[in-house]
C-alpha positions in Angstrom: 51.6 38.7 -47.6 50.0 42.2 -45.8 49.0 42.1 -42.2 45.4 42.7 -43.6 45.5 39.5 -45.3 47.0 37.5 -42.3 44.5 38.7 -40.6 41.4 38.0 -42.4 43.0 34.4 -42.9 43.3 34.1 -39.3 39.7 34.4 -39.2 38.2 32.8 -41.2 40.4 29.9 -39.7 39.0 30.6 -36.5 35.6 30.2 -38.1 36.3 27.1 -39.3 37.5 25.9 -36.0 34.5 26.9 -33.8 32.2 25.6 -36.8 33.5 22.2 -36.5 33.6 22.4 -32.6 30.0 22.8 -32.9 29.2 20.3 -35.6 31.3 18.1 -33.0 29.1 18.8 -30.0 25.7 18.2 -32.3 27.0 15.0 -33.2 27.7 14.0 -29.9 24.1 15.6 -28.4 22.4 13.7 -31.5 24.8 10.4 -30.6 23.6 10.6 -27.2 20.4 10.9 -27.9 20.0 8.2 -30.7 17.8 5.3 -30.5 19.1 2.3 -28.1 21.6 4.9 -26.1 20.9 4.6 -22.3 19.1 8.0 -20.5 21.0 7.8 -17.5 24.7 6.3 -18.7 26.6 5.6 -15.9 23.5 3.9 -13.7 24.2 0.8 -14.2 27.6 0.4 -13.5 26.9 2.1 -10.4 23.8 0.5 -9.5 24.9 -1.5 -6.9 26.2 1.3 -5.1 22.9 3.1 -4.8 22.5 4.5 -0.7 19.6 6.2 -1.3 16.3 6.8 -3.7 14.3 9.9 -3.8 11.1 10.2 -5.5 9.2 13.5 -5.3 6.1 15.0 -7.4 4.9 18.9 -7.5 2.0 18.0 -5.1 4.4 18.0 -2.1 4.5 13.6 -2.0 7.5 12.7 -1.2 9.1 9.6 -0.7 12.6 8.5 0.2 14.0 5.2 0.4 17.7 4.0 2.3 19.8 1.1 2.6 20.5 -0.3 5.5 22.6 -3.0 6.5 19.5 -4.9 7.1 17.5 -3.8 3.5 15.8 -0.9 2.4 13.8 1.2 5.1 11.2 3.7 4.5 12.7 7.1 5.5 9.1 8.8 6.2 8.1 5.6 8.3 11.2 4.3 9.3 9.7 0.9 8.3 11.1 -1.5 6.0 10.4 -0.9 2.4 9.5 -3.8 0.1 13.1 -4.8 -1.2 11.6 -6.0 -4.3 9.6 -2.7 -5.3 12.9 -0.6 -4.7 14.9 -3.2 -7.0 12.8 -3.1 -9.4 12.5 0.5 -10.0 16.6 0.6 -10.0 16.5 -1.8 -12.6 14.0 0.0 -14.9 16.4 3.3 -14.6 19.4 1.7 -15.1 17.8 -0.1 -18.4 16.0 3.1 -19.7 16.7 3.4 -23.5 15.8 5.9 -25.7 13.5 5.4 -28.6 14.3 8.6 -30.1 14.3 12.0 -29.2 12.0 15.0 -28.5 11.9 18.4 -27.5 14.2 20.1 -25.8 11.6 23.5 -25.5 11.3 23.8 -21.6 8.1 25.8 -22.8 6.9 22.5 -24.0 7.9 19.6 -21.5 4.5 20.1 -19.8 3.1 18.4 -22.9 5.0 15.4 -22.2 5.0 15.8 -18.4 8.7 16.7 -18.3 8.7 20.0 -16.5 10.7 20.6 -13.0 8.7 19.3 -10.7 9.1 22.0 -8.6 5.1 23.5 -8.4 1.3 21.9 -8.2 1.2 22.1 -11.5 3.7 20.0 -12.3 2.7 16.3 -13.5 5.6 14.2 -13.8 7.7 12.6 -11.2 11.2 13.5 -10.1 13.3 10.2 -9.3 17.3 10.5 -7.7 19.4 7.4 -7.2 22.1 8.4 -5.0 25.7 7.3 -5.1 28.8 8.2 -3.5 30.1 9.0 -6.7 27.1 11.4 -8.3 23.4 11.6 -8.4 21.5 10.5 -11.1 18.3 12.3 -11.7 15.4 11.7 -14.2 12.2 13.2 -14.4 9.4 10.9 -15.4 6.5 12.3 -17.6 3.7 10.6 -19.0 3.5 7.2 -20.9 2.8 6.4 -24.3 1.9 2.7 -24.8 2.2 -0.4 -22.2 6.2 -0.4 -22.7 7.1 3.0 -23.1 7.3 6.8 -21.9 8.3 10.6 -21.8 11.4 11.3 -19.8 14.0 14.3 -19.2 17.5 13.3 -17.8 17.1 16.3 -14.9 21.1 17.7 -15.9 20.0 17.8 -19.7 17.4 19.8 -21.9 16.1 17.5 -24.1 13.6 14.9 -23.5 13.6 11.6 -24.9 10.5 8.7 -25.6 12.3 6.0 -23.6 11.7 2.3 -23.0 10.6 0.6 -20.3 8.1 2.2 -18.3 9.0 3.2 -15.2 6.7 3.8 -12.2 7.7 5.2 -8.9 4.6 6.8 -7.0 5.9 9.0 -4.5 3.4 8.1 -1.5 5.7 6.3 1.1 3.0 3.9 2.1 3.3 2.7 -1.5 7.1 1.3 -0.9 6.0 -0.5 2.3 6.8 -4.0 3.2 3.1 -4.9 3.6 4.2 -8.8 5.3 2.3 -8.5 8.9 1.2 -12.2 9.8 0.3 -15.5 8.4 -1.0 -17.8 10.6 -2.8 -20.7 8.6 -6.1 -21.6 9.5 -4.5 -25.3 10.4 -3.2 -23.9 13.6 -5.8 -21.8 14.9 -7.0 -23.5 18.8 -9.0 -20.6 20.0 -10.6 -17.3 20.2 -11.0 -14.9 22.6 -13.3 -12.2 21.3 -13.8 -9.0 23.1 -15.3 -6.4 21.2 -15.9 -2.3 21.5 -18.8 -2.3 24.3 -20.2 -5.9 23.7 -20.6 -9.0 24.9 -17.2 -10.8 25.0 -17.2 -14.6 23.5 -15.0 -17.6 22.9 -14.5 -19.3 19.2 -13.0 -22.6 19.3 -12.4 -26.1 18.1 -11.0 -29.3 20.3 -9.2 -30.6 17.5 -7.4 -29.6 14.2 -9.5 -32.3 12.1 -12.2 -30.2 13.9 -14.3 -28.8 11.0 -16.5 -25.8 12.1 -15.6 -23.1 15.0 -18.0 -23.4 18.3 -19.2 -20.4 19.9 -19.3 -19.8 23.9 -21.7 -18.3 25.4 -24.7 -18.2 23.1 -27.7 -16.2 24.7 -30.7 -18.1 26.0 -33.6 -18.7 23.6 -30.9 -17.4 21.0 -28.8 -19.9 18.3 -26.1 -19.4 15.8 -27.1 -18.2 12.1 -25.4 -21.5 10.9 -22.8 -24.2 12.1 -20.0 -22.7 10.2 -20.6 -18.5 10.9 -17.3 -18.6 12.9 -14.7 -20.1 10.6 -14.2 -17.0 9.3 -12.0 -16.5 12.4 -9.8 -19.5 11.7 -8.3 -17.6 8.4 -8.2 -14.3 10.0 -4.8 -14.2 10.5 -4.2 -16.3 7.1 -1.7 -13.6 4.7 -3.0 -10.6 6.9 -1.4 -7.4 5.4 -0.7 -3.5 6.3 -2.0 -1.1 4.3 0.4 1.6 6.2 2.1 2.2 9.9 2.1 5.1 12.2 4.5 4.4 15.6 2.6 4.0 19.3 2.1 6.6 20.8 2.7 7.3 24.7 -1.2 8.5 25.1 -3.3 6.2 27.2 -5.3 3.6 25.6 -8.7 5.0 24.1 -11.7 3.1 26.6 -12.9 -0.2 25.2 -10.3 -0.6 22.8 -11.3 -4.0 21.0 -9.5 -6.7 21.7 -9.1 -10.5 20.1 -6.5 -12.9 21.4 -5.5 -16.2 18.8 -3.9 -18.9 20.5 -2.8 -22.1 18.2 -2.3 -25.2 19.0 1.2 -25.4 19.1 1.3 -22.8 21.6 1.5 -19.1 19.8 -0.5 -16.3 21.3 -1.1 -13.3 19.0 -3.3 -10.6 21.4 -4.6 -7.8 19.1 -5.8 -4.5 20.0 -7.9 -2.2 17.4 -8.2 1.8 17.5 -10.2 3.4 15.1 -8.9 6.7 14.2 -11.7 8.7 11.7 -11.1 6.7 8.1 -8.0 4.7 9.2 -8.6 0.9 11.1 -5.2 0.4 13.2 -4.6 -3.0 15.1 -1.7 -3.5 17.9 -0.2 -6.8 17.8 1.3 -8.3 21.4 3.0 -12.3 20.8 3.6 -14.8 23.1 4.3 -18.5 23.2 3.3 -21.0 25.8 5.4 -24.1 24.4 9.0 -24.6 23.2 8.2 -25.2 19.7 7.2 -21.3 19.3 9.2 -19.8 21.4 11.9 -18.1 18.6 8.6 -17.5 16.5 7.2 -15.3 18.9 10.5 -13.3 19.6 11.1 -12.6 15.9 7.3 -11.9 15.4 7.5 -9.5 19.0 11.1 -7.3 17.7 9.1 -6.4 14.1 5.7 -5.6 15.7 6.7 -4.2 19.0 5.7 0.2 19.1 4.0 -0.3 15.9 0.4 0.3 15.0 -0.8 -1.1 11.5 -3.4 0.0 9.4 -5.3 -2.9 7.9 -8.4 -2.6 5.1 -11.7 -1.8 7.5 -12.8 -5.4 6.2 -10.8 -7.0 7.4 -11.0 -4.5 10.9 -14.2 -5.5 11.2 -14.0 -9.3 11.0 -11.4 -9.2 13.9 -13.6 -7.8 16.4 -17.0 -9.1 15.0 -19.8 -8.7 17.6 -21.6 -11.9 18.6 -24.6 -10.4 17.4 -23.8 -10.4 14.1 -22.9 -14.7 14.5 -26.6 -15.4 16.1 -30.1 -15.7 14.0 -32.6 -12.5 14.3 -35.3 -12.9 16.6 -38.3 -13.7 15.3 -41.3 -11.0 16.2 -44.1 -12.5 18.4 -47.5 -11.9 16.5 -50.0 -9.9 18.4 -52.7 -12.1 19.3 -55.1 -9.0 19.6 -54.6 -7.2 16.3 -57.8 -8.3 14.7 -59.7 -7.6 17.5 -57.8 -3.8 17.7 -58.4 -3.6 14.1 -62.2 -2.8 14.3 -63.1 0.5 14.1 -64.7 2.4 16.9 -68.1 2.6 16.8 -68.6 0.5 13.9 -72.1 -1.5 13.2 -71.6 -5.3 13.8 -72.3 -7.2 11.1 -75.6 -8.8 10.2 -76.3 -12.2 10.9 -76.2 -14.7 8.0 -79.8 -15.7 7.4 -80.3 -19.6 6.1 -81.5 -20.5 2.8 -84.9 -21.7 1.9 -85.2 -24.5 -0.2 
């Protein structure tokens, strides 16, 4: 056999070789990315070792969620997340499936919402669950259907219609726990009202089987819009919610900050501050107790609320510090007892004289 022909078998062996090397790779690509496969393999042997979760879209949102010994904590708020929220999105990655495949053009994942989201322009969401052994990275695009949508493994180029939907929005306030207080109207003694530059007042009730709130003082000549306008106070504090947080800061306290102070009947004092600040309604919440029975209440209450301000919806704002004005009927215009009189023109003829009848 010639060198020449050693040669040319040598080659075409070699062909052979890096032809089934890459028939081997396409198999595996196509395996991976067959119907029922997983997006993100090794997530969900690793889930429980997830530190960290970091969600991020091309408008500069950002959020970025970390376990503590204590739970989950929202790293832009350094405020605890809602442990539920953050398990659930976990679990969605970890059981993303793919339905089947699509395209692997990066000239066409904005189509599907796929694209690095690494500009405004960018649609889709970036989400990282952070282990000590790797990162796993997705980028969400859009949906198609209830149950399904568009995603991109971030270290791989093609995208895949996978199942289930997940959602991660990527404002912090979003993955807040939103608990503040619940106080149920059962409890609720009395109420000291002092509002922004009005007349302070005094909501209360003797006795729990005590129906309807009374009102101290009422003005003069001046009486409640009905017997029951102030029970709205007694379920003020009933599943009361944050919206978002901000820290206190070390300014002084803005003049005439509002102020209402619950006090229940088994001895829990809840003294709330409000600050308005522009769009956003904040309240500053200061707990006490007067009686045994509340006592570790109040101190468990006091270390979650203590150098925090909370926004709360303005609704709800503004039935906190309601003024007393609003509680009490309007005043009733006096009729002026000279109008007709003033109603005749100046200078007009009076009027003739009504002649009797002849028979």
């Amino acid at each position: 056999m010639t060198g020449r022909r050693v040669g040319m078998l040598l080659g075409a062996a070699l062909v052979i070789i890096l032809l089934a090397i890459w028939v081997s790779s396409r198999k595996v690509q196509i395996a991976d990315n067959a119907a029922g496969m997983p997006v993100l393999k090794a997530l969900k042997a690793q889930l429980n070792d997830v530190t960290e979760v970091r969600i991020a879209k091309g408008d500069g949102s950002r959020t970025t969620l970390r376990k503590q010994p204590a739970g989950w904590v929202v790293g832009e708020r350094e405020y605890p997340a809602d442990t539920t929220k953050v398990r659930k999105l976990l679990i969605d990655l970890s059981s993303l499936n793919t339905v089947e495949a699509k395209t692997s053009d990066p000239a066409r994942y904005s189509q599907l919402g796929v694209e690095d989201v690494n500009g405004p322009t960018a649609t889709g969401t970036r989400i990282e669950a952070v282990t000590a052994q790797q990162v796993h990275g997705i980028i969400v695009g859009k949906t198609s259907g209830a149950k399904s949508g568009y995603v991109r493994a971030m270290d791989a180029k093609q995208s895949v219609l996978a199942t289930p939907t997940v959602m991660a929005d990527a404002d912090p306030k979003h993955w807040l726990d939103t608990t503040l207080i619940d106080i149920p109207e059962a409890r609720v003694q009395t109420i000291d009202v002092a509002p922004s530059g009005q007349p302070a007042y005094k909501v209360a009730r003797a006795t729990k089987e005590q129906t309807d709130f009374t009102v101290s003082p009422v003005p003069k000549g001046r009486e409640l819009s009905s017997p029951t306008v102030a029970n709205g106070y007694g379920s003020a504090l009933t599943m009361l919610t944050l919206t978002d947080v901000k820290k206190q800061d070390d300014a002084k306290p803005i003049t005439q900050e509002p102020k209402v102070t619950f006090r229940t009947f088994d001895g829990l004092e809840l003294q709330i501050t409000g600050r308005v600040d522009g769009e956003h309604r904040l309240i500053m919440i200061a707990p006490k107790s007067t009686a045994k029975e509340t006592a570790d209440e109040a101190q468990k209450l006091e270390a979650r609320v203590k150098g925090w301000m909370f926004e709360i919806p303005n609704y709800k704002y503004d039935a906190l510090f309601r003024p007393l004005e609003e509680m009490l009927k309007a005043v009733e215009k006096k009729s002026d007892a000279k109008t007709p009189a003033a109603s005749k023109k100046i200078g007009a003829k009076p009027a003739e004289p009504e002649l009797p009848h002849s028979d």
